[in-house]
C-alpha positions in Angstrom: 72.2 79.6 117.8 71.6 75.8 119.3 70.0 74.1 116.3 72.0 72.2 114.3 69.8 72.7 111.1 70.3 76.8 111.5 73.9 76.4 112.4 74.2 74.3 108.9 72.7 76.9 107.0 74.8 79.6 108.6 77.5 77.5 107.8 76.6 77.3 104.3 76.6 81.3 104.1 80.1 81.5 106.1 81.7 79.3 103.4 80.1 81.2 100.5 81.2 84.5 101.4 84.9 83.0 102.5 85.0 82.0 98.9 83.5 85.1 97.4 86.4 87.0 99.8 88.7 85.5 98.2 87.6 86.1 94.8 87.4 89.4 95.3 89.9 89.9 97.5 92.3 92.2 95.0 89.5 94.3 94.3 89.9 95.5 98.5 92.3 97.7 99.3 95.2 95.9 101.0 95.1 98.0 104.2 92.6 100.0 106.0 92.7 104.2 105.0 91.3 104.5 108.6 92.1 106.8 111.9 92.5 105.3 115.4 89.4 104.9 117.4 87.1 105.0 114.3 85.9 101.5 114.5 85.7 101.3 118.1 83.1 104.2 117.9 81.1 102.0 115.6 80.6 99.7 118.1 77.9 100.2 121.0 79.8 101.0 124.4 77.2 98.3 126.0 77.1 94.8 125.9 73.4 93.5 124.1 70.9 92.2 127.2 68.5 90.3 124.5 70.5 87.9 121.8 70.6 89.7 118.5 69.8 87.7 115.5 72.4 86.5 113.1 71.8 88.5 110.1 72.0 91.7 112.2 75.6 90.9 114.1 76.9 89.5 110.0 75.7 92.6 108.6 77.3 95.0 111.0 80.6 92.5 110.6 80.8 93.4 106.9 79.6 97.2 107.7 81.3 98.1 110.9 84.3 95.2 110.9 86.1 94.5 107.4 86.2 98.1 106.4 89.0 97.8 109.2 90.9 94.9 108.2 94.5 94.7 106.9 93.8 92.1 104.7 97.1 89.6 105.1 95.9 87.3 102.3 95.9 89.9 99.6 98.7 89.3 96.9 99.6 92.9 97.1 100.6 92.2 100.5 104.3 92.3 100.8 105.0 93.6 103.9 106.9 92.3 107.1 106.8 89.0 106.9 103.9 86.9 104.8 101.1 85.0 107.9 99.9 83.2 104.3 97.0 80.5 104.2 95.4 78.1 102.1 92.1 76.3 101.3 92.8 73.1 103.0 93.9 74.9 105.9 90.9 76.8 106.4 88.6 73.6 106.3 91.0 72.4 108.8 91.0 75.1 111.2 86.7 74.8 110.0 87.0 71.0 111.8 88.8 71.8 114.6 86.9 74.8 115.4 83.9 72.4 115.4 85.3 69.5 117.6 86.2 72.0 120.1 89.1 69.7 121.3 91.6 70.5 123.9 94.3 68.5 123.4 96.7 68.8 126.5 97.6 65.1 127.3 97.0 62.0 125.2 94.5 61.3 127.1 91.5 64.4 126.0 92.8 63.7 122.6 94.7 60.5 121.4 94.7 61.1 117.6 94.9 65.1 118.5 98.9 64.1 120.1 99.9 60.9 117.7 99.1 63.4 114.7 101.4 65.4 116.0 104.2 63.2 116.6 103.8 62.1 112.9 103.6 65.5 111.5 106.5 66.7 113.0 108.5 63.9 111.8 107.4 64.8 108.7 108.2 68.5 108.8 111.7 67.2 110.3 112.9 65.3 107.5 111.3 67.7 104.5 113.5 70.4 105.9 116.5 68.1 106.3 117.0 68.2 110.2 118.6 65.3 111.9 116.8 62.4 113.4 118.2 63.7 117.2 115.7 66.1 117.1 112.3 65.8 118.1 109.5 68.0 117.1 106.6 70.0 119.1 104.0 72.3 117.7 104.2 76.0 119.7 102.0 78.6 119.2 104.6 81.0 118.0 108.4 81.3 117.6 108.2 84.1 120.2 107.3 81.4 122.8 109.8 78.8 121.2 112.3 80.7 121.9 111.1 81.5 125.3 111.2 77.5 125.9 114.8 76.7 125.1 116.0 79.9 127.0 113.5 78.4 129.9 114.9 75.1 129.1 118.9 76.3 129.0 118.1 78.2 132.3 117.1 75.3 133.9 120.1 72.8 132.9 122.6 75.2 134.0 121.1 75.9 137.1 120.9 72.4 137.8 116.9 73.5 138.1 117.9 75.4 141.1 115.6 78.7 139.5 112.6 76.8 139.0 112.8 75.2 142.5 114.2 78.3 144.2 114.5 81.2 142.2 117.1 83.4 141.4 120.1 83.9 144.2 122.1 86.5 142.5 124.8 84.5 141.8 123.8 83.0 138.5 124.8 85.9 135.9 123.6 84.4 133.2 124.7 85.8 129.5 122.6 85.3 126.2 124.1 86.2 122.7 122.6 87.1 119.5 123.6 89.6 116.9 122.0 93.2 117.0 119.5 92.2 113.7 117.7 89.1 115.9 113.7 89.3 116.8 112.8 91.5 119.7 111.5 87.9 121.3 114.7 87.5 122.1 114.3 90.6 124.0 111.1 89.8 125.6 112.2 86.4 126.5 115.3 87.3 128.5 112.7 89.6 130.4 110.4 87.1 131.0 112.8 84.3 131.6 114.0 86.8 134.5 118.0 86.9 133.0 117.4 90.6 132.7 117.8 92.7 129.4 121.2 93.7 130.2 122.6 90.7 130.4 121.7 90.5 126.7 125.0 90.7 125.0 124.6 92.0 121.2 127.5 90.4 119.1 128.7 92.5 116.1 127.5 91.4 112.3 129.5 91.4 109.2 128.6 93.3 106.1 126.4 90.6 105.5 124.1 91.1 108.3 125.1 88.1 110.0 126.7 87.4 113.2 130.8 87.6 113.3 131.6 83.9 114.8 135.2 86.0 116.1 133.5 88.7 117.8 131.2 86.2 119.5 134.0 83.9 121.1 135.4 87.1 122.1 132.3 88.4 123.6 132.1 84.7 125.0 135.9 85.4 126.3 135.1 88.3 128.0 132.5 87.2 130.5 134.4 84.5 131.1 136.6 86.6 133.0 134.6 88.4 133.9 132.4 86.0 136.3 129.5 85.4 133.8 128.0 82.2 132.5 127.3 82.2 129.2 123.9 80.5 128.6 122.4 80.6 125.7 123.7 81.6 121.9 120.2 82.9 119.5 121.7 82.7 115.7 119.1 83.8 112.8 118.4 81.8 110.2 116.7 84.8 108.2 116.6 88.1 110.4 113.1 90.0 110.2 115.3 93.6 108.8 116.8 91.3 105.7 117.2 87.7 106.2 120.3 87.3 107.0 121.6 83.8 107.7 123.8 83.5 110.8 126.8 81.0 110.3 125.2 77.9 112.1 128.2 75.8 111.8 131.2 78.0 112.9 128.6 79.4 116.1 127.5 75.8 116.7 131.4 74.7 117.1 131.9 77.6 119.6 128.7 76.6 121.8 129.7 73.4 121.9 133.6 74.4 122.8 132.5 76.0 125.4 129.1 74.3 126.6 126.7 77.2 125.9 122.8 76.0 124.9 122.6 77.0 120.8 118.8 77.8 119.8 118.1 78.4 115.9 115.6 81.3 115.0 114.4 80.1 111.6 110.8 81.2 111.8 110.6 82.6 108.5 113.4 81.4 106.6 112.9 77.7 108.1 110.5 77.2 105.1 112.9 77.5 102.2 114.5 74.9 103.6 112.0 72.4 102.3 114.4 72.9 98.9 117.1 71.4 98.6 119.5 74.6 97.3 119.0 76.0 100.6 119.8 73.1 102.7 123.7 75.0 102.9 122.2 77.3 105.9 121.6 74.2 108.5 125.3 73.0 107.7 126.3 72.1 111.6 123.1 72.1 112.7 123.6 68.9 114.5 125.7 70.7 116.9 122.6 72.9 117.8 120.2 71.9 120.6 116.9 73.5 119.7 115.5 75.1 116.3 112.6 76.8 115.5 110.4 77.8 111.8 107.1 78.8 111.5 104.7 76.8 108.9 101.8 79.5 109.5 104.7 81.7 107.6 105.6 80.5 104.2 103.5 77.3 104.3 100.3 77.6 103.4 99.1 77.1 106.9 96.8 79.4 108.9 98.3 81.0 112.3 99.5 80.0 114.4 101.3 77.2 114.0 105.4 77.0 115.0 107.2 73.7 114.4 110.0 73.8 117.7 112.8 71.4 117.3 115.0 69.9 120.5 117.4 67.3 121.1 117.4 66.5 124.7 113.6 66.1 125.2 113.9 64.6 128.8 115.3 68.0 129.5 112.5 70.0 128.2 109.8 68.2 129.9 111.3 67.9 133.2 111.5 72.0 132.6 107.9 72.6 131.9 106.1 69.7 133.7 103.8 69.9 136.6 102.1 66.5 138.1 98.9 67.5 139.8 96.9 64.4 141.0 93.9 65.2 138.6 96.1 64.9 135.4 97.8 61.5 136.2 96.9 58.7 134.2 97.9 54.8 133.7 99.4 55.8 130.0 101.6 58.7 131.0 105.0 56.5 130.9 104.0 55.3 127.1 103.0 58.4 125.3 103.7 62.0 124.9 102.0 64.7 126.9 103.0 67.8 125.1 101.3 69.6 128.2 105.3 68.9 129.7 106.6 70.1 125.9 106.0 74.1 126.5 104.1 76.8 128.8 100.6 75.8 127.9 98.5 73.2 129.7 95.6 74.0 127.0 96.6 72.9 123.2 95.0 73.6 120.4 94.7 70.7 117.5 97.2 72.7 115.2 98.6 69.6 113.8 95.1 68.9 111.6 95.6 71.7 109.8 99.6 70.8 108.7 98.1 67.2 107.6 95.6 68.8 105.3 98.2 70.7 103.9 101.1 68.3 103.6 98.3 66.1 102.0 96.7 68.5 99.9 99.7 70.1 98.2 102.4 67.0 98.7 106.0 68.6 99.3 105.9 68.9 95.1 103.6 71.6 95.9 104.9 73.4 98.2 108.0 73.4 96.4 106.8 74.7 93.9 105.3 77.8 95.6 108.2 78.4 97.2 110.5 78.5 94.5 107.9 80.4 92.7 108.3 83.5 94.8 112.0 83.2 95.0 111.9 83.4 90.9 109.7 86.7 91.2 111.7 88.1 93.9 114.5 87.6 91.4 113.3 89.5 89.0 112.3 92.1 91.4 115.8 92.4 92.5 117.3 92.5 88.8 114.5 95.3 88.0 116.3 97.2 91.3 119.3 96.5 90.3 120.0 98.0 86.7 117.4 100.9 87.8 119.9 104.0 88.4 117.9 105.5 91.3 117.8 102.2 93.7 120.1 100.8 95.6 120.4 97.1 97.0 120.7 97.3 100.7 121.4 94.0 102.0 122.0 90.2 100.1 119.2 88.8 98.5 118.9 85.7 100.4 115.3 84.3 99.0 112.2 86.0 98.3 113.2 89.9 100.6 114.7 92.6 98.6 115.9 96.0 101.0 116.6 98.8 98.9 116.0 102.7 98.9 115.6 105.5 96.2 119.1 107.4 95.8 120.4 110.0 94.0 124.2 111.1 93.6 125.1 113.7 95.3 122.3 112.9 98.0 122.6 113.1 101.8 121.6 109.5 103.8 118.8 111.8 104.8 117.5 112.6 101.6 117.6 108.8 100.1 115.6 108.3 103.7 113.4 111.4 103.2 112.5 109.6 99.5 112.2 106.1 100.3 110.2 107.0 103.3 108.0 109.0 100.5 107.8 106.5 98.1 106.2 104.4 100.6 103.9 106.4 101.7 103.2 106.5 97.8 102.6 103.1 97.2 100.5 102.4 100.3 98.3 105.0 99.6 97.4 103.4 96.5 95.4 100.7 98.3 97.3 98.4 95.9 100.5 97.6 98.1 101.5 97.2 101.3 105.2 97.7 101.9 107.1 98.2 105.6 110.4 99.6 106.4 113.9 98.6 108.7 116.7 100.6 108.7 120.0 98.8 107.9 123.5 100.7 108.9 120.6 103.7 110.0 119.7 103.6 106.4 115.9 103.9 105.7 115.1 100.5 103.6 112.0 99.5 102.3 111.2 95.8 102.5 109.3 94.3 100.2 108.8 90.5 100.5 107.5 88.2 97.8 105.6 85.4 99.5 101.9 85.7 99.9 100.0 82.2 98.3 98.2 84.1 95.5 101.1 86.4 94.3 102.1 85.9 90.9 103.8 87.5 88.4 101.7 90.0 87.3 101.8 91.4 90.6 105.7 92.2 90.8 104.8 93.8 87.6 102.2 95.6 89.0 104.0 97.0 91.8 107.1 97.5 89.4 104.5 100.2 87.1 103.4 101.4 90.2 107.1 102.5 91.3 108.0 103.9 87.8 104.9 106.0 88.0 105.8 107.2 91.4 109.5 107.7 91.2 109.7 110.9 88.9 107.2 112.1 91.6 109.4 111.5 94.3 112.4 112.7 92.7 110.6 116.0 91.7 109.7 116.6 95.1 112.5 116.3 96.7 114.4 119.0 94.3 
C-alpha cells in the first residue's frame, strides 16, 4: 500500500472501527476463553510470496486476531495494574506513527527533544517533585530502574566497571523490601551486581519497608566488607501498594551515602492530588524517581516519566561519542540518546501533550479521584460483608481481600478465593489477578481503567453475591 489516496481511505476504516471498538467494547469478553497454541495454528506456518490485499489481512485480523485479545481497555478490567488510554492519546500515537520520527539527538528531531524537556517539567511540578530533579521519558519503569542502578554502579566505582569491568573487589549491595517489582531483580542481573547480593529488608504490617531493619541490614555489610549501593523504596508495591517511608529511608541513604531510587510507577500518578503529596515527604533527599503515565494517565504504553538529580552523572553513564553522531549543537541542548540505554527514541512526549492539553490537570484529577471514590465503596462493601476479609491497607484505588469463613484453615480461605476467581473470570465480565500477602491467597482487584464507573463496581459487587453462596456451598 504506497498510494496516499488508498492509505487515506484505509485510514478512514482504521478510525471507524477504533471507535466502533470502543463502543462496543463491554459487549467483549474481557479476556480470551482460549487454549495455548490455538491462534498460532490459525496462522499459515509460511510467510505470503505475492502481497495480499488489505481487506483479506483486516478480515483475518478481526477473525483469526481479536478473538485472542485480553482487552486492557475494557472497564471490567481490574486486574494487575491498569495500562489505561485515551482518545487524544491514540491520535497522538496516530501522528507519530505517521512521521515515523526517530528522535535520538536534537538534531533528527528538534521539536521531538524540546517537547520533551517541557513536558517533563510539567509532569514534575503537577506531581509536586522538586525543581533538582530533571526529567527523561523511558520506555518503562523496568529500564528506569535499570538506569539509576547503571548510574549508582558507575559513581561508586568511580566508572571503573564501565571502563574495566568488574575485578571482584566491588561487592556491591542493593536493598529493597521483599514486596518490590521483580525489575529490581532483573536489573541487579543485568547490571552484573548478582542476585545474591540483593538484600531483602523486612516490612512492617503495613507492607512497607522497616527504616530499622534496613540501617541494620546497612550495618551488617558494613562489617562485613560490602558497599552498599543502591536503596529501591516502593511508592505503591504491585502485591498491595504499599508506600515505603521515603523520608526516614532517604535520611539513612544519605547518612551513609548509598544512591536512593523511588519505584512509583503506579502509584506516582495519584500524586497529581494533593492529599497524596504526604508519600514524597523527603523526597529531596532521593536521587532518582520513577512513575509511569501509560499507567493511570490516560496515556498509551509505554511511556515512563524517570526523574534524577545529578544529570551530568547520568549522561556521562550512558554516553557514547562516535564521530557520525557529533554535531556543532551538542554543548547547548539535550541528547536524551546519553539519558538511558537506547540510541533510538520514540516521540512519546506527543502523546503526554495531547493529553495534558486535552484533559488539563482538572481532568485528570478528576479521574483519579473518581476511582479512588469507587474503590472506596468497594472496600466498605468488603468490609461489613461477614465472609471477606481486608488483607492489606487501602492505599488508593487496590483493595486485597479473600473469602473466609470461621473456623477455616488458611488453605481453605485460599482454596475459596482462588475459586471465586476462577468464578468471576469465567464470566467474561471481570478480570481479576491474585498475590499472596503473609502466604495468604489475595485477590486484587484494582479500580482504575478510564471508562470504569460506578455501575461497574456494582456490577462486579452482584456478580460476587451471586457467586459467594456457590463458593461457600462448595467448599462444605
Amino acid at each position: 500500500m504506497h498510494d496516499p489516496e488508498e492509505f487515506r481511505k484505509r485510514g478512514y476504516e482504521m478510525v471507524d472501527w477504533i471507535a466502533d471498538y470502543f463502543k462496543d467494547l463491554e459487549s467483549l469478553p474481557v479476556k480470551p476463553d482460549i487454549t495455548p497454541g490455538l491462534i498460532k495454528d490459525k496462522i499459515p506456518s509460511d510467510y505470503p510470496e505475492e502481497p495480499e490485499s488489505f481487506d483479506q489481512i483486516f478480515n483475518d485480523f478481526k477473525e483469526n486476531i481479536l478473538p485472542g485479545m485480553t482487552h486492557w481497555q475494557h472497564p471490567g478490567f481490574m486486574a494487575y495494574f491498569p495500562a489505561n488510554n485515551s482518545f487524544p492519546s491514540i491520535l497522538a500515537e496516530m501522528v507519530t506513527a505517521g512521521m515515523g520520527a526517530q528522535c535520538m539527538i536534537w538534531l533528527t528531531s528538534p521539536a521531538a527533544e524540546e517537547l520533551e524537556d517541557r513536558m517533563m517539567e510539567w509532569l514534575r511540578k503537577a506531581i509536586g517533585l522538586p525543581d533538582s530533579f530533571t526529567g527523561v521519558i523511558q520506555d518503562t519503569a523496568s529500564t528506569a530502574t535499570l538506569v539509576a542502578i547503571l548510574t549508582a554502579r558507575e559513581k561508586f566505582s568511580h566508572f571503573g566497571v564501565s571502563k574495566s569491568g568488574f575485578t571482584g573487589r566491588e561487592k556491591f549491595r542493593v536493598y529493597s523490601s521483599d514486596q518490590v517489582h521483580s525489575s529490581i531483580d532483573k536489573a541487579v542481573r543485568i547490571a552484573g551486581l548478582g542476585e545474591d547480593n540483593l538484600v531483602r529488608v523486612p516490612v512492617n504490617d503495613d507492607f512497607s519497608m522497616d527504616p530499622e531493619a534496613l540501617r541494620q541490614a546497612i550495618e551488617e555489610d558494613l562489617r562485613s566488607g560490602y558497599k552498599p549501593l543502591c536503596i529501591v523504596s516502593a511508592l505503591g508495591t504491585t502485591s498491595s501498594t504499599a508506600c515505603d517511608p521515603i523520608d526516614a529511608i532517604g535520611k539513612l541513604a544519605k547518612d551513609y551515602d548509598i544512591w536512593h531510587h523511588v519505584d512509583a510507577a503506579y502509584l506516582g500518578t495519584a500524586l497529581i492530588l494533593e492529599e497524596y503529596r504526604y508519600l514524597i515527604d523527603g523526597i529531596e533527599n532521593a536521587d532518582s524517581f520513577v512513575f509511569n503515565p501509560h499507567k493511570w494517565m490516560m496515556v498509551n504504553f509505554d511511556c515512563s516519566a524517570y526523574f534524577v538529580k545529578d544529570t551530568e552523572l547520568l549522561q556521562k553513564t550512558f554516553s557514547v561519542m562516535p564521530e557520525y553522531l557529533k554535531t556543532d549543537i551538542d554543548k547547548q541542548v539535550k541528547n536524551y540518546r546519553d539519558w538511558g540505554i537506547q540510541l533510538g527514541r520514540r516521540f512519546r512526549a506527543l502523546k503526554l501533550w495531547f493529553v495534558l492539553r486535552s484533559f488539563g490537570l482538572a481532568g485528570i484529577k478528576k479521574m483519579i479521584s473518581g476511582h479512588i471514590k469507587m474503590a472506596d465503596k468497594f472496600k466498605n462493601y468488603i468490609a461489613r460483608v461477614g465472609h471477606y476479609e481486608i488483607l492489606a491497607p487501602v492505599v488508593a484505588n487496590l483493595i486485597c481481600f479473600r473469602v473466609i469463613k470461621l473456623g477455616w484453615s488458611d488453605e481453605q480461605a485460599d482454596n475459596a478465593s482462588r475459586l471465586l476467581m476462577q468464578k468471576i473470570n469465567n464470566s467474561g465480565q471481570f478480570f481479576l489477578t491474585h498475590t499472596r500477602l503473609k502466604n495468604k491467597f489475595a485477590i486484587r482487584v484494582v479500580i482504575g481503567q478510564t471508562n470504569v464507573n460506578e455501575k461497574h463496581v456494582e456490577k462486579l459487587i452482584s456478580l460476587m453475591e451471586e457467586f459467594v453462596p456457590e463458593v461457600l456451598s462448595e467448599m462444605d
